[in-house]
Structures are given as C-alpha cells and as structure tokens.
N, C-alpha and C positions, 0 to 999 in steps of 0.2 A: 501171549505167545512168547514163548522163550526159547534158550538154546537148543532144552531136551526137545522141544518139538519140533525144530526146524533142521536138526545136524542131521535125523534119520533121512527128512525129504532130501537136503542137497546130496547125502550119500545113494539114495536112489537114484536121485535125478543124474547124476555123476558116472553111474553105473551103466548108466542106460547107453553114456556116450561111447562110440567107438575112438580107437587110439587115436592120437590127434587131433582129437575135437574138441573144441572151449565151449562157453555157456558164455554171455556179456545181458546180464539184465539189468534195466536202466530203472531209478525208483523215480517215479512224479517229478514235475518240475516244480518249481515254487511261484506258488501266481502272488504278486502285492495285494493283501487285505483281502484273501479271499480263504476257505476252509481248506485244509490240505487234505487230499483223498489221494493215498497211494497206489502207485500202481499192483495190481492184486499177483501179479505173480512175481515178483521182486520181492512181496512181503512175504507170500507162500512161502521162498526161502529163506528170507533172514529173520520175517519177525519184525523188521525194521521200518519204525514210521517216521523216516526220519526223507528230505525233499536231497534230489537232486544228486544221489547214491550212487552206484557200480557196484554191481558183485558179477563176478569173473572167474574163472573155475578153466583150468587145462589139463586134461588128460593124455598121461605118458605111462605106461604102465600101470600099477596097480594103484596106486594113491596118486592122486589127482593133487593139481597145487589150485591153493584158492586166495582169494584177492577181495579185501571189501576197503572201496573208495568212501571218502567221505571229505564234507565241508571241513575244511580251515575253520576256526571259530575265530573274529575278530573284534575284538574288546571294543574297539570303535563303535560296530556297529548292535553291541549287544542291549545298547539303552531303546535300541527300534526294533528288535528282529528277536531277541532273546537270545541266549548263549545255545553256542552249538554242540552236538552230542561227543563227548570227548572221544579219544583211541579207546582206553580203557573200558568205555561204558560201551561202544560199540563191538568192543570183544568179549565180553560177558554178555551182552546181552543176544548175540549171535551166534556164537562159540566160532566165529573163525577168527583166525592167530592171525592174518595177515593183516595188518590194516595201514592203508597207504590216504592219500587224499586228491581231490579228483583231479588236480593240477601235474601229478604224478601218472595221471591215467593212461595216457599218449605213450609215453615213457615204459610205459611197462608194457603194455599190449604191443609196442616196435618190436619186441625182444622176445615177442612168443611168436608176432605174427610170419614169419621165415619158415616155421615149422607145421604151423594153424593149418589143415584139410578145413574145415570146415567151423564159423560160426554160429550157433543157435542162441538169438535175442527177441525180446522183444520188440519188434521191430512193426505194431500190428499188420491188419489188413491195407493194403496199398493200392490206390484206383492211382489212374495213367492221368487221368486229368487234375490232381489235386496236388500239391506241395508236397516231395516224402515227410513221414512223418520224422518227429525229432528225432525217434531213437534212429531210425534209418540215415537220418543226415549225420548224425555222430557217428555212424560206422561208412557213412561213403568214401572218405580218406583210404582205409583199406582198399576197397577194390580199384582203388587208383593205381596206389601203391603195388599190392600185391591181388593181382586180378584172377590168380590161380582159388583162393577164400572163395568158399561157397557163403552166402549169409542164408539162414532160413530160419521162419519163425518157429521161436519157441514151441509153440502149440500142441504138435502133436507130438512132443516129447514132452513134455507137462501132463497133457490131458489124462491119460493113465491113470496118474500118480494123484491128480485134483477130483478125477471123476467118484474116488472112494475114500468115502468121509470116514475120519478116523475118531473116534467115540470122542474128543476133545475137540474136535470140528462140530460134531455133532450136538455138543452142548450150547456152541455159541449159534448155531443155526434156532436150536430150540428156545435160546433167550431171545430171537430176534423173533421168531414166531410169537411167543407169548407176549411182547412188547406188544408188536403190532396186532394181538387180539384185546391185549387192554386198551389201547387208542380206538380200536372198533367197538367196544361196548361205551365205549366215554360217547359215541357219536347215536350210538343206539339210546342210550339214554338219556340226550340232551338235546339233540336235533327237533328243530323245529319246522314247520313249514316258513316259506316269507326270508329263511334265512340263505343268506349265500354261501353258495359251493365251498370258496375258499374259505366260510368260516368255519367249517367241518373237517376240510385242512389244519387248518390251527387248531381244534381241536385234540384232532391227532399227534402234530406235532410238539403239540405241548406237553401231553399224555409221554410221548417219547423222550425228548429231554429231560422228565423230571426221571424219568427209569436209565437215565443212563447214556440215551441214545444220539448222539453226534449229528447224523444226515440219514437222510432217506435212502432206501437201498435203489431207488430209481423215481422217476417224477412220478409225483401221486396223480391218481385217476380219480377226479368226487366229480360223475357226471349223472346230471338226474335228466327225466324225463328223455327229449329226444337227443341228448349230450349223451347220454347212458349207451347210444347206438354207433358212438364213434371209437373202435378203437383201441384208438390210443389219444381219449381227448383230455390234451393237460393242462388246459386255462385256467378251469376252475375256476369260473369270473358268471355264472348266472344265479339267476336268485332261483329259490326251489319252491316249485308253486305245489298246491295242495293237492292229493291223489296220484302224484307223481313217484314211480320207485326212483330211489338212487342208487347206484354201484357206485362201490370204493374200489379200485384196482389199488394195495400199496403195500408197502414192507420196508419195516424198520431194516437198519444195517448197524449188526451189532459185532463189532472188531472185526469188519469190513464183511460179515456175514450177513447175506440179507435173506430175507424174509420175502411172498412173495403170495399177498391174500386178497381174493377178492370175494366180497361179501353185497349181497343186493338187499333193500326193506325197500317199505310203503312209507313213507314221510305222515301220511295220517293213520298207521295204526293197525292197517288191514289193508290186504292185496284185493283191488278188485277179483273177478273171475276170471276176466282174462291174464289180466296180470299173474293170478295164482296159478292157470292154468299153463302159460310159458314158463313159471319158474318150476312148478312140479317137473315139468319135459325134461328141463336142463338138470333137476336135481337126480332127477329118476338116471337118467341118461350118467352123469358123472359118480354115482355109486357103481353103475355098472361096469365103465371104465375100471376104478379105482379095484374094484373084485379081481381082475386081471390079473394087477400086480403082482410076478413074479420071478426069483433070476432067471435068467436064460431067455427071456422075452424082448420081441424086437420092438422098441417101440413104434416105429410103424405100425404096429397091428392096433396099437393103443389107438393112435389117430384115425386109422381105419374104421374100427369100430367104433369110436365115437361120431365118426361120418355117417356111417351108417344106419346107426342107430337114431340122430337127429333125422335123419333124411326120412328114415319110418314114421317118426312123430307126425314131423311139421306137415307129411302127405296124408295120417290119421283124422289132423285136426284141421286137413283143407289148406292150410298155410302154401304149400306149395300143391302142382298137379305130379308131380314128375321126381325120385328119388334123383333126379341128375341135375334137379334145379335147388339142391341144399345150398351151393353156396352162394344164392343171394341173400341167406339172412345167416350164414354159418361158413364166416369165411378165413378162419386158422389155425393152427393147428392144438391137439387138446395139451399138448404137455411139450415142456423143456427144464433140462436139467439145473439145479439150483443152486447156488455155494456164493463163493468170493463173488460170483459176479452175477445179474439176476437172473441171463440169460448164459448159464454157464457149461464151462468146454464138455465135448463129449459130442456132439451135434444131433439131432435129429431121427438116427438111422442107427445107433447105437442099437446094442444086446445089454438089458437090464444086467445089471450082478450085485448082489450084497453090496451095503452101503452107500451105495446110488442115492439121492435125494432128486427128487422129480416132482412136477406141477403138474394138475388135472385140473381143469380150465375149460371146458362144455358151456358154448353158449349161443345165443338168438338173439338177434338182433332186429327191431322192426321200426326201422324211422317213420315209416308212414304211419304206427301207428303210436311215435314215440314213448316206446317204450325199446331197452336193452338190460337182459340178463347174460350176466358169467358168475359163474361158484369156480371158486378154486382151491384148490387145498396144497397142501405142502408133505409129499408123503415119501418115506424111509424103505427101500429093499430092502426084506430082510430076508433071513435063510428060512425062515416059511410060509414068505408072502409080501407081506409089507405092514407098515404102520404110518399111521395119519397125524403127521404131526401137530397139527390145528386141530384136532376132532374137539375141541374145549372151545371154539369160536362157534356158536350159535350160525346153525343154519337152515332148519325145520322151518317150513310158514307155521305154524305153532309156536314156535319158540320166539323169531323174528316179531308176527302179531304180539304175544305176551308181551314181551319185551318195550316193544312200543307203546302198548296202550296204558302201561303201568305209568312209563315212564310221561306219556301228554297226561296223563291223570294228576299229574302230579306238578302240571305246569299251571 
C-alpha cells in the first residue's frame, strides 16, 4: 500500500465531509512483545503500519488541510524498540506533506477545535458499562473543552468508500484466499485421526508464514466431531477420533486482508451416510444461495433463502417436524461482507453492488448427533453476477474422499 492508493481514498473520504468537519483517526497502540495489527481504517488511509499515529484532516472550502502525527524516534531507546519511521519516509510513503509528531497533537487540534462542527474518529462501538475506549478517551478533553463538537464514529462515512473493493484490494483479498486454501490442503493431505485439533492448527499456520502470511485473519475454528457443532469453538485442544468430520472455520490475513474459509472432511477418508447426507444439504443449499448473486440484491433475501431452503431439507429428511423449528440446528446468518476486517462494514441489510466481496456460509448443526457442517466460500459482485473466489478450494464429497484416501494411503 502506497501513496497512489491511499491520496484517492483520503480525497473521497475528505469529499464526503461537510464544511467544518475534521476526520481524527488513531492507528493501534503499541503492546510490549506482542505482534502489532493495525488499526484497519487508519491504515485504509495512510498505508501506514507504523503504532500509535494520528491523521487529522479539516475541512474549509475546497481543499481540506491534513496532518499525519507520528513517534519521536529516540536513539536511546532504539537498541529495544528499533528505529522509528522518519518525517521523510512517513511523507513518501503516505503522500501527506504535513507531518508533525504526536506530542504536537494537542497543540494543533486547540487551533482548529474553535472552528470544528463536528468530529469523525475512530472512536468504536461504546457500551455504558465498560471503560471508553482509547480513541474516545483521547478526544474527551474536547467535549470538555468545547462541548458544541459533535464526535461520531467514523463508520458510516468510511463504509461507502471500504464496502467496494478496488481491483488492488481485490488482489490482496485473493492472495489471502489462496494462502488460506494452501494451508487447507496441507490439512487434507496430512491429517490423521488420534491427532490433535491444534495440530492441524499448526499445520496451517505454518503453511501461512512460509507464503508470507503474519497473523490470522480472526481465531481459527479446527473443531471435529461434537466441537464441529459449536459456533464459534476456538480452543482447538481435543484429540480427533476416527469417523469423525472436522470443520476448519479460518483465513489467512494478508496486508491486513483476510480471508474467510470454511471447509468440512471425514478424518478416515469417507463420509458416512449420514454424514454425506447433511453435508450434501448444506452444499446443495450454499450453491443455491451463491446463484443469487447479484447487484442490486438485498442481502437479506440471501439469508432468507437460505433459511428457508435448510428449513425444507432438515423437515425432508425428518431432522425437524416444523419449517419454524430450523433454528435449533441453523442458527446464523449465511453471509457478511469481507475485506480489512473479517466481519467487514457495510452491515447485514445492505443492497449488493459491484465489487462487494461477501461470504456464503449454509450450515447444520447436530450435537446430539456430534456431528457440525458449514461450507463457506469467499465470493466477488460483479456486473453479471458474481465470482467465487475460493472455487480452487476442494469441496465435492468426491473430491474431499479422493483427497483423503490418497493421502491415508500413503501414511
């Protein structure tokens, strides 16, 4: 991510504001000895993976003034922390000219705030019973100060702009897709019964670091047998007994683009019949979702119909008596949109358009009879329908058996 891709986003984003409105987005804090993951709409604009940032933006007519804060670097402490990102490199690499540092930050926002209607930060979601979050407590001074500032999250003046992948978003979405189908067949091919969840975890993530890959785009799911029926179960801590399927719910995150796949097998080779017979449901069911796909569609109707359509099944094959008691074993919704974050803006209730990237996710759940299926795929609007960005991830019970039996043959 560089200047030319980010000056077009802050010039939209900039666009969007009305006169006297600023932007204050805060990047990540710095945690001691732990991986730094930046905050995903900080980086949206600058590009910048650098801890503990400001970029600042105020509009007054036509050209907007803008402001990127940054660490002091202190030679003291660069034998433990490494050297900090200089002015210079943080203005090429961002393309904004101003660049101040964070101890100047106070200082500069006193001098717009007299003028400021309204600021938009990341500031997230806020419950009444928990601590503001950081960014919010670093803008509380203002409404002290000047209690006229409106502060409101960024979000739904972002979302717009995040919800349409732009063909260089869309390459790192598809490198994290492909990553995360190579880690899926390293598990297909190597999985044994007797071994443990989290070792098919490692698997994975080994599969991922050697391709490039930093962190997980969200905690991985490797739950077999009656594990397989929770969720969102991420311990990952039981041993995988023989006849049991397992689901991987996971997604690489590649330059903070994740990935977002879930894929189900039989650990010895072959689906029993029931077994085959719930996974067909689920797959039958998630092609027909996926045919859907197209602008202008709300997706609520997505989830509709795939309610509907499980609710036909599971009263076909007896599972339930009653089309209104689907969600005892079909209890979420089939698709959310996917990008910088896994579960990304745009919300629930949106209208499809070009460039959309969205998850189809049809599943059954049956603890009693521990077993749990979901397929998911990772799919692209496009202007004559859509495209399946995983369709190279193996998910036929043909292909899954082959795959398997090839690969115990050979243990």
């Amino acid at each position: 991510m560089n200047a030319e891709i980010t000056i077009p986003r802050r010039e939209m984003l900039t666009n969007a504001l009305a006169d006297k409105e600023a932007i204050v987005l805060f990047a990540a804090g710095e945690a001691n000895l732990e991986k730094f993951m930046q905050d995903n709409n900080f980086l949206y604009v600058t590009g910048l993976q650098i801890p503990e940032a400001i970029y600042f933006a105020y509009k007054s007519g036509i050209v907007p003034t803008e402001y990127l804060f940054i660490q002091r670097n202190d030679p003291a402490k660069e034998v433990w922390d490494g050297r900090k990102m200089s002015a210079e490199e943080a203005k090429e690499l961002s393309g904004i000219d101003r660049i101040a540092y964070i101890d100047e930050f106070a200082a500069v926002l006193s001098m717009y705030c007299p003028v400021i209607g309204k600021i938009w930060a990341n500031i997230g979601s806020q419950v009444i019973d928990r601590p503001l979050s950081t960014q919010l407590f670093k803008l509380s001074p203002i409404k002290e100060r000047f209690p006229n500032i409106v502060i409101e999250s960024i979000t739904s003046l972002i979302t717009p702009l995040r919800k349409i992948k732009s063909d260089w978003e869309l390459m790192q979405l598809q490198r994290a897709i492909d990553i995360t189908g190579k880690a899926i067949m390293d598990v297909l091919e190597n999985a044994e019964s007797s071994m443990m969840e989290y070792e098919l975890e490692a698997m994975m993530f080994y599969r991922m670091q050697r391709m490039g890959v930093k962190q997980w785009g969200f905690s991985p799911i490797v739950g077999s047998g009656i594990n397989a029926a929770t969720l969102h179960y991420k311990s990952n801590e039981c041993r995988i007994e023989n006849g049991e399927v397992v689901l991987m719910d996971v997604g690489a995150s590649y330059l903070n683009y994740s990935a977002d796949i879930t894929r189900c097998f039989p650990i010895n080779g072959s689906f029993s019949e029931r077994q085959k017979q719930i996974y067909s449901l689920v797959l039958d069911v998630q092609k027909k979702v996926i045919e859907m796909i197209k602008p202008g569609l709300e997706m609520a109707e997505l989830n509709k119909t795939a309610r509907d359509l499980l609710a036909a099944a599971m009263v076909e094959i007896g599972l339930i008596e009653h089309p209104d008691d689907v969600m005892k074993y079909y209890m979420h919704s089939v698709t959310h949109f996917l990008g910088m974050d896994t579960h990304d803006v745009g919300g629930r209730n949106a209208i499809l358009e070009v460039g959309n990237v969205i998850t189809v996710e049809p599943g059954i759940y049956i603890p009693e009879e521990k077993l749990g299926v979901r397929i998911e795929d990772d799919v692209l609007v496009t202007e004559s329908g859509y495209c399946v960005l995983s369709q190279n991830i193996p998910k036929e019970v043909s292909e899954l058996e082959e795959i398997r039996k090839a690969a115990l043959s050979k243990q």
